[in-house]
N, C-alpha and C positions, 0 to 999 in steps of 0.2 A: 362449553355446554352449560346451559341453566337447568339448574331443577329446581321447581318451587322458589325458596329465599336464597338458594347457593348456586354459586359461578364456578365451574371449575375449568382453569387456565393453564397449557403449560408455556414454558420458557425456552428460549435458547439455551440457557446452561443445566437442561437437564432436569428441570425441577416441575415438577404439577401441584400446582396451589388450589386448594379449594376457599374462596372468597366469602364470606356475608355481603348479599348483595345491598343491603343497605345501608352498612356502612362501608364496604368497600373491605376491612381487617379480615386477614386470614385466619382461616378454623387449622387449617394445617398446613404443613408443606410437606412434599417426599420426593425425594430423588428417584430419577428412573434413570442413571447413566450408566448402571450396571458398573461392570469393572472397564469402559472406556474413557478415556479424555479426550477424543475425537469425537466431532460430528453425533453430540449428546442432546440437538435440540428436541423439545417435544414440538413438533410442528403440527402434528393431525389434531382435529378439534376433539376433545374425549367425550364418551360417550356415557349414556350413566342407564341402568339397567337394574329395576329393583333396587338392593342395598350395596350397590358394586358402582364402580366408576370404571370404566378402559382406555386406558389411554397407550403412546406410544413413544418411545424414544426411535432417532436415527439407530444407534447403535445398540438398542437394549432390545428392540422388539417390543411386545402388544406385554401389557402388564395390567392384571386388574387387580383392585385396590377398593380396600374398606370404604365403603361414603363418610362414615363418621370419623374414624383415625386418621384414614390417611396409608392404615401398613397394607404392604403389598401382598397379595394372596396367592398370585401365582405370577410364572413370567414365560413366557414364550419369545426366543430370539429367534432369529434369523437371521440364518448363513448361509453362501453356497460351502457348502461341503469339501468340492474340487480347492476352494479359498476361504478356508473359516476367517481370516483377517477382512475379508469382506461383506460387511454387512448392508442390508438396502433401507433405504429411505422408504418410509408410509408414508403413503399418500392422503389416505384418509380410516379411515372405521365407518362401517356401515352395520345395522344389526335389525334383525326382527324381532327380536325381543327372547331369541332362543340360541339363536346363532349370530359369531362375529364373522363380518368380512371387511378382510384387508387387502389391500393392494400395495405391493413392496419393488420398488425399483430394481430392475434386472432381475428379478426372481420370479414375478409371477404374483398369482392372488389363492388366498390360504381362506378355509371356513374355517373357525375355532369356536367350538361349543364352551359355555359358558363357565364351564369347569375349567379351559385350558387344554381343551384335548383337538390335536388338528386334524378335521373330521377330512379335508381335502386339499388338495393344492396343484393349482393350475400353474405350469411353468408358463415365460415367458417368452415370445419368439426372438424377438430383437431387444426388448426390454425398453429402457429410456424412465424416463421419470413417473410417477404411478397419478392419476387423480384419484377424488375419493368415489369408490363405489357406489352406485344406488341399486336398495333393494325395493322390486315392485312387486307386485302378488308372488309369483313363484319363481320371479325371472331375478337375475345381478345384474344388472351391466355395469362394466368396467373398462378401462382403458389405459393403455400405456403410451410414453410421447412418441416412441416409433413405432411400437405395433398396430396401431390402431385402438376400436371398439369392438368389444365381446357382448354377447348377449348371452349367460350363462342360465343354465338349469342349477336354480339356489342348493338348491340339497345337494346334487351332484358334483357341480364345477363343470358337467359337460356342455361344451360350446354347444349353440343352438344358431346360434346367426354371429357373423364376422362382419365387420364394416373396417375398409382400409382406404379412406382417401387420400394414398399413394404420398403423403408428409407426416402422417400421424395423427392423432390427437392430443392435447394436453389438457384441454380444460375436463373439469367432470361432468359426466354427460347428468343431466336434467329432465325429471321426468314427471308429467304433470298428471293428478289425477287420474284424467279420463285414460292413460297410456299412451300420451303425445311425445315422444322421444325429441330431446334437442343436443345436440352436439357439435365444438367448432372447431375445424380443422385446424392445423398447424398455421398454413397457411389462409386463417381469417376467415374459412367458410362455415358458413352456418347451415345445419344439417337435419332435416327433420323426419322421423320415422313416424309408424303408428304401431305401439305393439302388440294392440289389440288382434 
C-alpha cells in the first residue's frame, strides 16, 4: 500500500515493513507471525486507514498497527474451531473506510470494524483459495477458488446473488466505476455482470 511518502510492504517471513518511498530505507519493521513458524507469509496488500495500517499474516490473522511505530494494536486470528492447528490463508483486505473485509481460505469472509470487533462472517461452502474482496457502494463481492462469486450485502454478509461457473473462480472479481462487474473463471472465462 502507498500513502502519501510511505510504502508499506509485507514479506514472506512474517514481517510488514513500512518504506520511505524516496529513498527506499525503512521507518520500521514488525512481525505479524504471531506464535507460528509455519506458513507466516504477509501475502494480502495492507491497507492503511486514517493512522492505522491492516495487514495480514497466513497464520496470525488481520492485525492493525500503528502508521508511525509499527506496534501492533490489535490482532484478530483465524481458525476453524473443529481445528484450531488450522489456520486460512487471506486473500486480500478490502475496506470502506469503516469496515474491514476479508476473505480467508476454507473459512469464509469476516467484516471487522475498525476497532477489531468481527461484526460478521460468512462461512465457506467448498472453500479453496480466497481472492481479494471488492467493496462497491453497498454491495462485497468476493470469491473463493471452488465456491464461486458472491455478491454480498456489505453491512450484512447476507448473499444477495451467487455466481458458480461450475470450476470456480480465483482471480478477484473487478469492478468498474459505473458497476460493470468482471470476473474469470477457473477455467479462463471471462465474465461480465452489471450491478447496477
Amino acid at each position: 500500500a502507498v500513502d502519501n511518502e510511505l510504502i508499506y510492504s509485507g514479506f514472506s517471513n512474517g514481517t510488514l515493513v513500512e518504506l520511505r518511498k524516496e529513498t527506499g530505507t525503512p521507518a520500521w519493521s514488525t512481525s505479524l507471525k504471531g506464535d507460528a513458524d509455519r506458513f507466516v507469509d504477509v501475502d494480502a496488500t495492507p491497507v492503511v486507514v486514517g493512522e492505522r495500517v491492516y495487514a495480514s499474516s497466513s497464520s496470525g490473522g488481520v492485525y492493525a498497527l500503528d502508521k508511525t511505530t509499527g506496534l501492533i494494536r490489535w490482532r484478530v486470528p483465524f481458525y476453524d474451531v473443529a481445528q484450531p492447528s488450522s489456520t486460512g490463508n487471506v486473500g486480500g483486505i478490502a475496506t470502506d473506510g469503516k469496515t474491514l473485509y476479508v476473505s480467508v481460505a476454507d473459512l469464509g469472509t469476516y467484516a471487522i470494524d475498525l476497532a477489531g470487533n468481527v461484526l460478521w462472517r460468512v462461512g465457506a461452502k467448498d472453500g479453496g483459495e480466497p481472492a481479494a474482496p471488492v467493496v462497491w457502494n453497498e454491495l462485497l463481492v468476493y470469491s473463493l477458488a471452488r465456491d464461486g462469486m458472491f455478491i454480498a450485502d456489505r453491512r450484512t454478509g447476507e448473499t444477495l446473488e451467487y455466481f458458480d461457473p461450475g470450476d470456480g473462480t480465483s482471480s478477484s472479481p473487478t469492478v468498474t466505476g459505473d458497476g460493470r462487474l468482471f470476473v474469470m473463471s477457473n477455467r479462463g472465462i471471462l465474465y461480465a455482470f452489471d450491478l447496477e
